[in-house]
N, C-alpha and C positions, 0 to 999 in steps of 0.2 A: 372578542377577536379570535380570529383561528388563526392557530400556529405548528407551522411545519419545524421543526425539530432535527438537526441532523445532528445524529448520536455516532460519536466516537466507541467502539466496543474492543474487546482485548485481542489481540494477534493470535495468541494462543492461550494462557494461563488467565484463568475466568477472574485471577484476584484481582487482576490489574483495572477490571470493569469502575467507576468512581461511585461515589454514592449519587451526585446529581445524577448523573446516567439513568441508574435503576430508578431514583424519586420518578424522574420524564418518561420513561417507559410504562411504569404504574400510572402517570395521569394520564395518555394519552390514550385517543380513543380506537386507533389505528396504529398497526407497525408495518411498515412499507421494509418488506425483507429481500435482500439477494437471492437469496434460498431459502425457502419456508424450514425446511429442512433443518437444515443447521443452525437457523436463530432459537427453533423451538427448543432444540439441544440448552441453548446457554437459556433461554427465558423459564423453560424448566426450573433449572438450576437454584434460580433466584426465586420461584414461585409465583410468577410472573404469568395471567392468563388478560392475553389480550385479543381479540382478532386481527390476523396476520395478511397483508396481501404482498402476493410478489412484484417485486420490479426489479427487474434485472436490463443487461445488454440487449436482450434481446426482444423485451415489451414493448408491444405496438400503441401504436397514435393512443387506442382509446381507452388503454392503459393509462395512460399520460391526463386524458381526459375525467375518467373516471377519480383520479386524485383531484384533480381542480376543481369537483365538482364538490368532492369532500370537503376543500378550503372552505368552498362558495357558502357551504349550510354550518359552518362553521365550526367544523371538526375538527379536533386535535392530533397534526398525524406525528410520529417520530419515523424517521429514516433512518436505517441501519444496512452496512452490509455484512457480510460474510466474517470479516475481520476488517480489526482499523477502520479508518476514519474514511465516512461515503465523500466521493468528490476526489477523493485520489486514484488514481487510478483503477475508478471505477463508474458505472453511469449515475451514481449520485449526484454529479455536476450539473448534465442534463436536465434532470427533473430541476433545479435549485435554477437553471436556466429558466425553464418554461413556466415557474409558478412568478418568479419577476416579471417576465414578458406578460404574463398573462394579470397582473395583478399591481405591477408597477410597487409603488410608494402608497400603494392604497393601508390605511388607518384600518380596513377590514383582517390583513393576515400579515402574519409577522413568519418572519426567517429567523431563526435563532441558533446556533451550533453550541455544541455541549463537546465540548473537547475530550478527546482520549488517547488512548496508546497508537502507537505509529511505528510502523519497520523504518521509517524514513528516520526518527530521528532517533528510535532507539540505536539504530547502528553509527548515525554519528557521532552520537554519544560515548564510543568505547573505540575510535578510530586512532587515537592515540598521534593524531598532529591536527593542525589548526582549520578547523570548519564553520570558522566565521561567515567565509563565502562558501556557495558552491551550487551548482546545477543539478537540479534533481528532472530527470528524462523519461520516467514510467517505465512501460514493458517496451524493448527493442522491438520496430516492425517485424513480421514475419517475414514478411517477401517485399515488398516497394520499398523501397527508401533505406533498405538495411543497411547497406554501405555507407550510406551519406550519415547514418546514426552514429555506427562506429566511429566515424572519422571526423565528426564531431565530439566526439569522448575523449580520443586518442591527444586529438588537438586543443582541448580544453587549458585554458590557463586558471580553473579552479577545477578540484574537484568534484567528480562525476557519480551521481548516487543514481541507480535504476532499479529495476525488479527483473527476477526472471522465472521462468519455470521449473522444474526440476529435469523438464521431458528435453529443453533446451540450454541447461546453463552451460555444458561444456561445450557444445556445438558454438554457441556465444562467446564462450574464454577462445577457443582455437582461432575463430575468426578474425579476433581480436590481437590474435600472437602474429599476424600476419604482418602487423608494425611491427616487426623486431627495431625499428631505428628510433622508436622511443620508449625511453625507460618507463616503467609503470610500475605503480605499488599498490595491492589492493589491498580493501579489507572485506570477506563477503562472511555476511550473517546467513544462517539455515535454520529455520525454525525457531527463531526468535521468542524467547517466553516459555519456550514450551522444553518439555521434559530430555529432546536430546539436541536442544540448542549447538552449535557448533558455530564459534566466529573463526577464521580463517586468515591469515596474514601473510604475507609477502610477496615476492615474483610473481606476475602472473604466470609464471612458467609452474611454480613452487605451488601454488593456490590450485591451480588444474590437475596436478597430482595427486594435490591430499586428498580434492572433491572425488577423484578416478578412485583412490585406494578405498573411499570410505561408502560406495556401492553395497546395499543391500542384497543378494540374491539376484545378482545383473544388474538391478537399478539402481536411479537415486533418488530417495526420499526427502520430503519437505520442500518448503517454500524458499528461495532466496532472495538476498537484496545486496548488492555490489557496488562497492565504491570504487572509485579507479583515481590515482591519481598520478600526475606527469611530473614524476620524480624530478624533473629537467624545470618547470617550475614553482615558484615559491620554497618553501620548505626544503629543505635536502633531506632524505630518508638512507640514512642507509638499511639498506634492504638484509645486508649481511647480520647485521645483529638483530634486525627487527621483523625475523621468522619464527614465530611462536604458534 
């Protein structure tokens, strides 16, 4: 039986890789990467020599094709992206789409996930009120729908976990201060795992300054993930003492 593998890998900090992870990496006979680039970095690391092929956003039909054919002879592929877990917020879904349609409930190839680290829940994890519920949204559109995003966020009765850029997170807090008639407390994480980690807490008035002071040489470095929640319901934060 051939089995497609989608491997959870670490955000930033190589420790956090599991041991099943590496075991499935070493059996399989294929690694389906975001960037050949970058996986080679961590498969290095671990001593890890497999042949690599890319699939990313932008691989075409017979890209897509060329892996189902590897199912079909009954090759073992692992899926990996860039960081964290493929299918989030990245075209790992896609492919994990197209091997179903293409293969159904068929006894020949199995889907299997290998769980691992995640911006999504590492950040919830240290939000410091209650995230039993809440909405997770990916990356904010660029241009169609951007408004209709926010204001889904703003108006959220749980809350709002997303990703952003580094090129756009303030252009996204600003836009976002444009609701001054609702209260909001965030928590954003910056490079999460990794050596200049930065979690972020209060006003989004308070949160967009610290991100503005803490600019490198004009820019802003790292990846972020934002939480937002509507002070106004569930929980009540006060925001006064809970600026850290």
């Amino acid at each position: 039986m051939a089995s497609l593998y989608v491997v959870g890998t670490p955000i930033g900090n190589l420790s956090d890789i599991s041991q099943r992870a590496l075991d499935t990496l070493k059996l399989v006979d294929y690694i389906l990467c975001e960037d050949t680039r970058v996986s080679q970095k961590m498969l290095t690391r671990f001593g890890i020599k497999k042949p690599m092929i890319s699939y990313h956003q932008h691989s075409k039909l017979d890209k897509v094709d060329c892996i189902l054919n590897l199912l079909r002879d009954g090759k073992n592929l692992a899926l990996i992206s860039d960081a964290g877990t493929p299918g989030v917020s990245d075209p790992g879904g896609q492919l994990v789409e197209a091997v179903i349609k293409e293969f159904g409930d068929s006894v020949g190839v199995k889907i299997e996930p290998i769980p691992g680290p995640s911006a999504l829940t590492a950040v919830a994890s240290v939000c410091g009120f209650s995230m039993d519920r809440f909405i997770f949204l990916g990356f904010p559109p660029i241009k169609k729908k951007r408004q209709q995003f926010f204001e889904e966020v703003v108006n959220s009765k749980y809350p709002v976990i997303f990703y952003e850029s580094p090129y756009r997170i303030l252009k996204t807090l600003n836009e976002i201060l444009k609701y001054r008639d609702v209260e909001m407390f965030l928590v954003v994480g910056r490079e999460l795992t990794k050596k200049f980690e930065t979690i972020y807490r209060g006003s989004l008035q308070d949160v967009a300054k610290k991100i503005e002071s803490d600019k490198v040489g004009g820019s802003i470095k790292g990846e972020f993930v934002v939480v937002i929640k509507n002070s106004k319901e569930g929980d009540n934060i006060d925001t006064a003492t809970a600026k850290f």
